[in-house]
N, C-alpha and C positions, 0 to 999 in steps of 0.2 A: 609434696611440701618439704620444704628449707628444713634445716636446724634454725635455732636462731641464731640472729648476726650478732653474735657473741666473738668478741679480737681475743679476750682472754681467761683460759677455761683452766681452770684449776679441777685433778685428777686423785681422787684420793684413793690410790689402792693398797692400805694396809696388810699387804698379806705375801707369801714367801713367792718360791721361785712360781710355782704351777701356777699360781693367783695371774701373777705380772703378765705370764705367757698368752692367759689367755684375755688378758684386759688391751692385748697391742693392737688386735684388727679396730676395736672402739675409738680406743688415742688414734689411728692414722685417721680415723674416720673425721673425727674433730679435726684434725687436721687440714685435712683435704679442704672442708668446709671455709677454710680462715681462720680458723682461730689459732693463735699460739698456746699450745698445750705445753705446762708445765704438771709434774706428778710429783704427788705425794708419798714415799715409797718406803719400802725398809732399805739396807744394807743392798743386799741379795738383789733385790727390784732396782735400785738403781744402776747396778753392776750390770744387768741387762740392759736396762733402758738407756744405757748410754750405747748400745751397740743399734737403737731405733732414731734414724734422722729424723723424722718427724717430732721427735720429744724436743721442748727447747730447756727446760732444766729440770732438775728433780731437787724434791727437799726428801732428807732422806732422815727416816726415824729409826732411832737404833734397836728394832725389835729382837729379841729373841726369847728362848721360854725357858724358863715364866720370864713376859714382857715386864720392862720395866713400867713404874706407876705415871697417866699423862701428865701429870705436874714436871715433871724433868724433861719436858717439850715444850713447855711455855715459852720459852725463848724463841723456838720455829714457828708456833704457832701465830708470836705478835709478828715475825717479820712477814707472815705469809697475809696475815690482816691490811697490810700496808701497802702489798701489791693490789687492792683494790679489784681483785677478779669479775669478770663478769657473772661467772657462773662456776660454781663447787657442785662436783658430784659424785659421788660414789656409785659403784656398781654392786657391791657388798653390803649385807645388813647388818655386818658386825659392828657390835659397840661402840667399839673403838673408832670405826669410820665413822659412824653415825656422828658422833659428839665433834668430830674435826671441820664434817662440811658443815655443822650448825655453827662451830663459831668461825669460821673462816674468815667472814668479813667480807663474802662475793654477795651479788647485787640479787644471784638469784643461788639457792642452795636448794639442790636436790639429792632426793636421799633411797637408794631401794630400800622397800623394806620388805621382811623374810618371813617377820611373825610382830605380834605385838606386844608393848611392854607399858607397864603404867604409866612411866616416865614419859614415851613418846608424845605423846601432843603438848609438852612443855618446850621440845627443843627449837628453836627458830628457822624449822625449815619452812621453805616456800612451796613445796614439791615434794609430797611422797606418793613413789612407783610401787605396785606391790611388784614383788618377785616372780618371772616368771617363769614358766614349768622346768624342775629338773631333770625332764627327760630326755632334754637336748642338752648338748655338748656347752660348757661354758662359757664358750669365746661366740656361741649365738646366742646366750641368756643374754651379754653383754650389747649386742647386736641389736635387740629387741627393744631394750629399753632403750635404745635411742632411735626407735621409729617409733614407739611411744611420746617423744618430744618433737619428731614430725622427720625425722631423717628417712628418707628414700632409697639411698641409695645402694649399691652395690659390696661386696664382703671385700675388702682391698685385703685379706689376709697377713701376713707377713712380709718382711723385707729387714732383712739386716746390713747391717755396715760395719762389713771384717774386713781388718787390715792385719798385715803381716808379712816380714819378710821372708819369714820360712818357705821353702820350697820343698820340702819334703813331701814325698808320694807315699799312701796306706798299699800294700798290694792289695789287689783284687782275687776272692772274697772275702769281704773284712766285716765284723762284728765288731759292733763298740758294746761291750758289757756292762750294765749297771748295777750292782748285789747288794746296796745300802743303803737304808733310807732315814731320811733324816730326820732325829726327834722319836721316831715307829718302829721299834724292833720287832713291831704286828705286821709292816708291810713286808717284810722279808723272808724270800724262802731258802730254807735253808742249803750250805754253802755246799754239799755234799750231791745233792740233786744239781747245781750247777756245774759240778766237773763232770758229775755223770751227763748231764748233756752236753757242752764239750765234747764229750768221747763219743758221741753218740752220734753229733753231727759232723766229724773229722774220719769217722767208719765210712761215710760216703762221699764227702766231699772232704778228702787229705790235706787240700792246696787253703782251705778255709784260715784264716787270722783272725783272730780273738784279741782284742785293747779291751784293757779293765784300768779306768780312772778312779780317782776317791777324792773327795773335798778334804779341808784343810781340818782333817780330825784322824787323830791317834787312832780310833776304833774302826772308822773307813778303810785307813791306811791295811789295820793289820787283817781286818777282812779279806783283802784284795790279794795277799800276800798267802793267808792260808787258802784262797781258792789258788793259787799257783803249787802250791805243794799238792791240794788234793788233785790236781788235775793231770798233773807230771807230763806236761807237754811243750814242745816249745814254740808249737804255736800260739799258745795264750803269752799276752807279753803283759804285764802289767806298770804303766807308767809309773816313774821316776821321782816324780813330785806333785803334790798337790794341780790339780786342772780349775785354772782361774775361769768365766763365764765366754770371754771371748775366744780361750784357745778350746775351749770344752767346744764353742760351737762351731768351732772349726774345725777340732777331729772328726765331731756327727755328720760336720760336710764332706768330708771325705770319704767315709766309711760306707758302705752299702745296706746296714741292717744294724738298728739297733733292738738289745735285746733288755730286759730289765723289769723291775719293778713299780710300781703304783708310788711313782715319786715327780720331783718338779724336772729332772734331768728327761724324763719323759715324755711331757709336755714340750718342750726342750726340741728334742727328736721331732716331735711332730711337725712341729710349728716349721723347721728348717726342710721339714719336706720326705725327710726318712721311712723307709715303711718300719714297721717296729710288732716285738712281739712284749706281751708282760703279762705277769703274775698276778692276779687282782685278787682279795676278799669280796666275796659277793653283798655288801652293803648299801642300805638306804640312801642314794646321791649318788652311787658309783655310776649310772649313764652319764654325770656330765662331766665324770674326769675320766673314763676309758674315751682314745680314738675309736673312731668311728671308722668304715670304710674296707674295702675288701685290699688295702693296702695294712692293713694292723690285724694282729690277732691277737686275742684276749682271752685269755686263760683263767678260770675265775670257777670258786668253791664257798658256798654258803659259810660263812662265820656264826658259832653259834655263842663266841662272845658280844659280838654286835647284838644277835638278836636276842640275848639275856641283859643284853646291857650293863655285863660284869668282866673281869677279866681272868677268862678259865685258862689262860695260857701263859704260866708263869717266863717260862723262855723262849719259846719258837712259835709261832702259829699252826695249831695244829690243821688247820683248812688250807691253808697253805703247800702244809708237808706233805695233803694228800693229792696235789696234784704231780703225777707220775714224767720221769724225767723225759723217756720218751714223748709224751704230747708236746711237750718244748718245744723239744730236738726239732719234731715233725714239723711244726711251725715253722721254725727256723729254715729249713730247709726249702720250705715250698717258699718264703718268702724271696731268699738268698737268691740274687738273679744268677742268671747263667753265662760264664764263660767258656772261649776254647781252652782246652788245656795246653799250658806252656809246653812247648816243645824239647 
């Protein structure tokens, strides 16, 4: 069974980089179907979503944290009412979506939902999905609920649309590095275990490169910069300037391994196809934002702030610190494919 013949499907995916990444196999899917999908996105998600043909516009909500109050959306919100959608849907239970596809003004408003709140059976949806299990990977939670609405068919995964005149080559083997996360100074480990692996993975393999990018923030930046000093190599190169979404996905194209943290640059990696290794906190939901796959490896230590539900870690994560540089390194290593060595 069909989706339904819905021409125009409005997409509300309120949430950052990792959210969008794994909301794109769903949009192509509407897609494919006929309908014109436009999304609902922040900043960040539109900046992606313009690199997905199948998107035909994005309204974009200026989120960041703490998110501004939704009355300073009112203005997006009556133009979006006027597009007269067929159908508003979210794949998130967060509030925030919730209340958007309920006043949207589409003919049919669907809504997941994650948990219950008193307020729920006031908002004007036509459709609520409970949420399904989070033991699978995001972008099939996504997946599900629309064979839940009668979709059939097959995972069109990703596809991007990079343009650029650059022609520059990464040599081969190359590492794109990720050491920052954004918002979470919990997701991060610390900067001293990643020189030591570095050193650990250039012991065997010399000819290895290392790119370390940082978003458009002072504290990325100078991260990136003390992992170059502790590292004292010159293979680690660390970029020159801020990495916009479309050149970010185009160095992960190029590169052969990325390495990094429980962030949306991750996601990122995936989605383009990269095998990857990362740093995880062992927490409640972590199966549907670790890759999955004997192409990724996941490095991951019980939080025992998660599971006290306090935060014992005033600067560094100490579950973090205690995974050993070498297991990394080894990671990295077995991932990193193989070349002849240059003559």
């Amino acid at each position: 069974m069909p989706l339904p013949a819905w021409k125009k499907v409005l997409v509300v995916d309120l949430g950052f980089l990792g959210d969008t990444v794994h909301s794109i196999p769903a949009i192509r899917a509407f897609a494919v179907s006929g309908a014109r999908v436009d999304v609902m996105t922040t900043q960040v998600g539109a900046e992606l979503l313009n690199l997905v043909p199948e998107v035909n516009r994005t309204w974009m909500i200026p989120l960041r944290k703490p998110s501004p109050p939704p009355w300073k959306n009112l203005g997006t919100l009556f133009a979006i009412r006027k597009e007269k959608y067929d159908a508003a849907i979210t794949f998130s239970g967060a509030d925030r979506n919730l209340f958007c596809v309920a006043v949207s003004g589409a003919s049919e408003r669907i809504a997941t939902v994650s948990r219950q709140r008193w307020w729920l059976p006031v908002l004007p949806l036509t459709k609520k999905i409970p949420a399904p299990s989070r033991a699978d990977p995001l972008f099939e939670q996504r997946l599900e609920i629309l064979r839940k609405l009668g979709w059939s068919g097959s995972n069109l995964g990703w596809f991007w649309s990079l343009r650029t005149k650059e022609k520059s080559e990464i040599p081969s083997p190359s590492v794109y590095l990720s050491v920052s996360a954004f918002g979470s100074s919990h997701k991060e480990w610390p900067l001293h275990l990643w020189a030591e692996t570095i050193n650990l993975v250039l012991r065997r393999r010399p000819e290895t490169n290392f790119i370390v990018g940082f978003a458009d923030s002072s504290r990325e930046k100078e991260r990136a910069q003390q992992l170059a000093e502790l590292a004292r190599t010159s293979q680690l190169h660390v970029l020159d300037s801020p990495t916009g979404l479309q050149s970010l996905a185009l160095l992960l194209q190029k590169t052969d391994l990325f390495a990094g943290l429980d962030s949306g640059v991750l996601h990122l990696a995936m989605a383009i196809g990269k095998p990857t290794v990362s740093v995880f906190r062992d927490y409640e939901g972590r199966q549907e934002w670790a890759p999955m796959g004997k192409r990724h490896a996941v490095l991951k230590r019980p939080c025992e702030c998660h599971q006290q539900k306090q935060n014992l870690c005033p600067n560094e994560p100490r579950c973090l610190a205690g995974i050993p540089a070498c297991e990394v390194a080894e990671a990295i290593l077995e991932l990193l494919p193989d070349f002849p060595p240059k003559p």
